[in-house]
C-alpha positions in Angstrom: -41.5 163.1 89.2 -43.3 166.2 90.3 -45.5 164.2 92.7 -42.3 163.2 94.5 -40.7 166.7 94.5 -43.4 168.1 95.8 -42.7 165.7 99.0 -39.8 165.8 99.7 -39.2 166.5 103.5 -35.9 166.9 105.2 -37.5 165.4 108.6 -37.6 161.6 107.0 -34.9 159.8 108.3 -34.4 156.9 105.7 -35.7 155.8 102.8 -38.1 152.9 104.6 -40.1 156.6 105.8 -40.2 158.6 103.1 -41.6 155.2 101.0 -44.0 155.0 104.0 -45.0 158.4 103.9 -46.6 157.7 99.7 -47.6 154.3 100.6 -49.7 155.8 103.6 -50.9 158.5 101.1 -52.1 156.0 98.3 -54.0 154.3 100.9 -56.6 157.3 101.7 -54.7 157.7 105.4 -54.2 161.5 106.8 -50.8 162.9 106.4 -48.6 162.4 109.2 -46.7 164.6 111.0 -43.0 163.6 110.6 -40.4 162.9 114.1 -42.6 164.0 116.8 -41.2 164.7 120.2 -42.8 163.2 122.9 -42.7 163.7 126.6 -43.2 160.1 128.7 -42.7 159.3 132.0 -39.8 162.1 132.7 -37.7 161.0 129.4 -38.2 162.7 125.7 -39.3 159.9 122.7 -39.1 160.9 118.8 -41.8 158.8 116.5 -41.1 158.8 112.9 -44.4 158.9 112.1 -47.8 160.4 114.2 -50.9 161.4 114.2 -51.4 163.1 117.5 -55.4 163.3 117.0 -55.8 159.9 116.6 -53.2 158.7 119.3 -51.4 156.6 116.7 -48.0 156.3 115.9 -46.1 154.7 113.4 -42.8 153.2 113.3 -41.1 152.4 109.4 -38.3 150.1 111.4 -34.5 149.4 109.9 -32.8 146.7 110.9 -29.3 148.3 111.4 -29.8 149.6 115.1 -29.7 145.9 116.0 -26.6 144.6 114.4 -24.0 145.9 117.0 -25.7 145.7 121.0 -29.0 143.9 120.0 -30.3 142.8 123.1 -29.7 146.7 124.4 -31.4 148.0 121.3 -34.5 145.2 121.7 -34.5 146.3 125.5 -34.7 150.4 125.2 -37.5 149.8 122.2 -39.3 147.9 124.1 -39.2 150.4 127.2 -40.0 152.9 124.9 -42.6 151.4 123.3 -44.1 150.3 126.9 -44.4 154.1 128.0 -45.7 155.6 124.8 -48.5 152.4 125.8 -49.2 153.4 129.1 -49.3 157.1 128.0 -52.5 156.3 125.5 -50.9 156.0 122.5 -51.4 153.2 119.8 -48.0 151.9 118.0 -48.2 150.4 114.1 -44.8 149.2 113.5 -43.6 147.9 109.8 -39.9 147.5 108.1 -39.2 148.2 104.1 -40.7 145.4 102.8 -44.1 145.9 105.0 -44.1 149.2 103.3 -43.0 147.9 99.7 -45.9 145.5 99.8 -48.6 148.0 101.3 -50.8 145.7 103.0 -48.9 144.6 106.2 -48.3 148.9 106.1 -52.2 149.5 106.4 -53.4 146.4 108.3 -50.6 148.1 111.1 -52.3 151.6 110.7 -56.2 150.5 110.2 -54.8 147.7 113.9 -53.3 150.8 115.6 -56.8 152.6 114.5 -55.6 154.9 112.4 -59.4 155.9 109.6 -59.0 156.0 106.0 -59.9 159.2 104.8 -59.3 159.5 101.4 -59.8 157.4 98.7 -57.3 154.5 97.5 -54.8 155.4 94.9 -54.8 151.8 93.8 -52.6 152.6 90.5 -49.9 153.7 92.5 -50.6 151.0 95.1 -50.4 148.2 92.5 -46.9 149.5 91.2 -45.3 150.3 94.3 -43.8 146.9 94.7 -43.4 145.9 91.1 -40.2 148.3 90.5 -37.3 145.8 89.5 -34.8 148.3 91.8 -37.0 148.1 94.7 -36.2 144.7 96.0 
């Protein structure tokens, strides 16, 4: 209980990110920093997750944005996506169960060359995806 109070951050948008966010911890990667703005090709972009000195950024993705208007949803991410490209950054995308499971989570970051620098926390790693409520 304490190790999640003492995480708790207002800047995670959904619960997909703020699972992301221990998952990334257990797996020895730097902390992120949380809904960075950034400045592309004359428009303004928000990441959920970054790590400005490594040019990496990290999506956690929900599904809801593409219920209602998909094909316009699937067009402006992939514009978006495109620019954050062509300005240098490197994009590791994953949904809930990507982060439930933590390996699709880290085989995105270590792809998107994000380093492991810490060591494993592969107690909480084994359990994340064995809670009965998470599924």
């Amino acid at each position: 209980m304490m190790w999640v109070l003492s995480r708790i951050d207002a800047r995670s948008e959904s619960v997909t990110e703020s699972l992301s966010r221990a998952v990334i911890e257990w797996c020895g990667f730097p902390p992120p920093d949380l809904q960075t703005e950034h400045r592309v090709e004359g428009r303004l972009y928000r990441s959920d997750l970054c790590w400005p000195e490594h040019r990496v950024i990290g999506e956690a993705d929900g599904w809801a944005k593409y219920a209602a208007g998909a094909v316009e949803a699937v067009r402006e991410e992939k514009r978006r996506e495109d620019a954050l490209r062509r300005a240098g950054w490197r994009i590791a995308r994953w949904d809930y169960a990507g982060a439930l499971q933590a390996v699709p989570l880290r085989a995105a970051l270590l792809a998107a060359g994000l380093p492991v620098t810490g060591r494993a926390d592969t107690t909480n790693l084994a359990a994340v995806g064995r809670n009965p409520r998470s599924t």
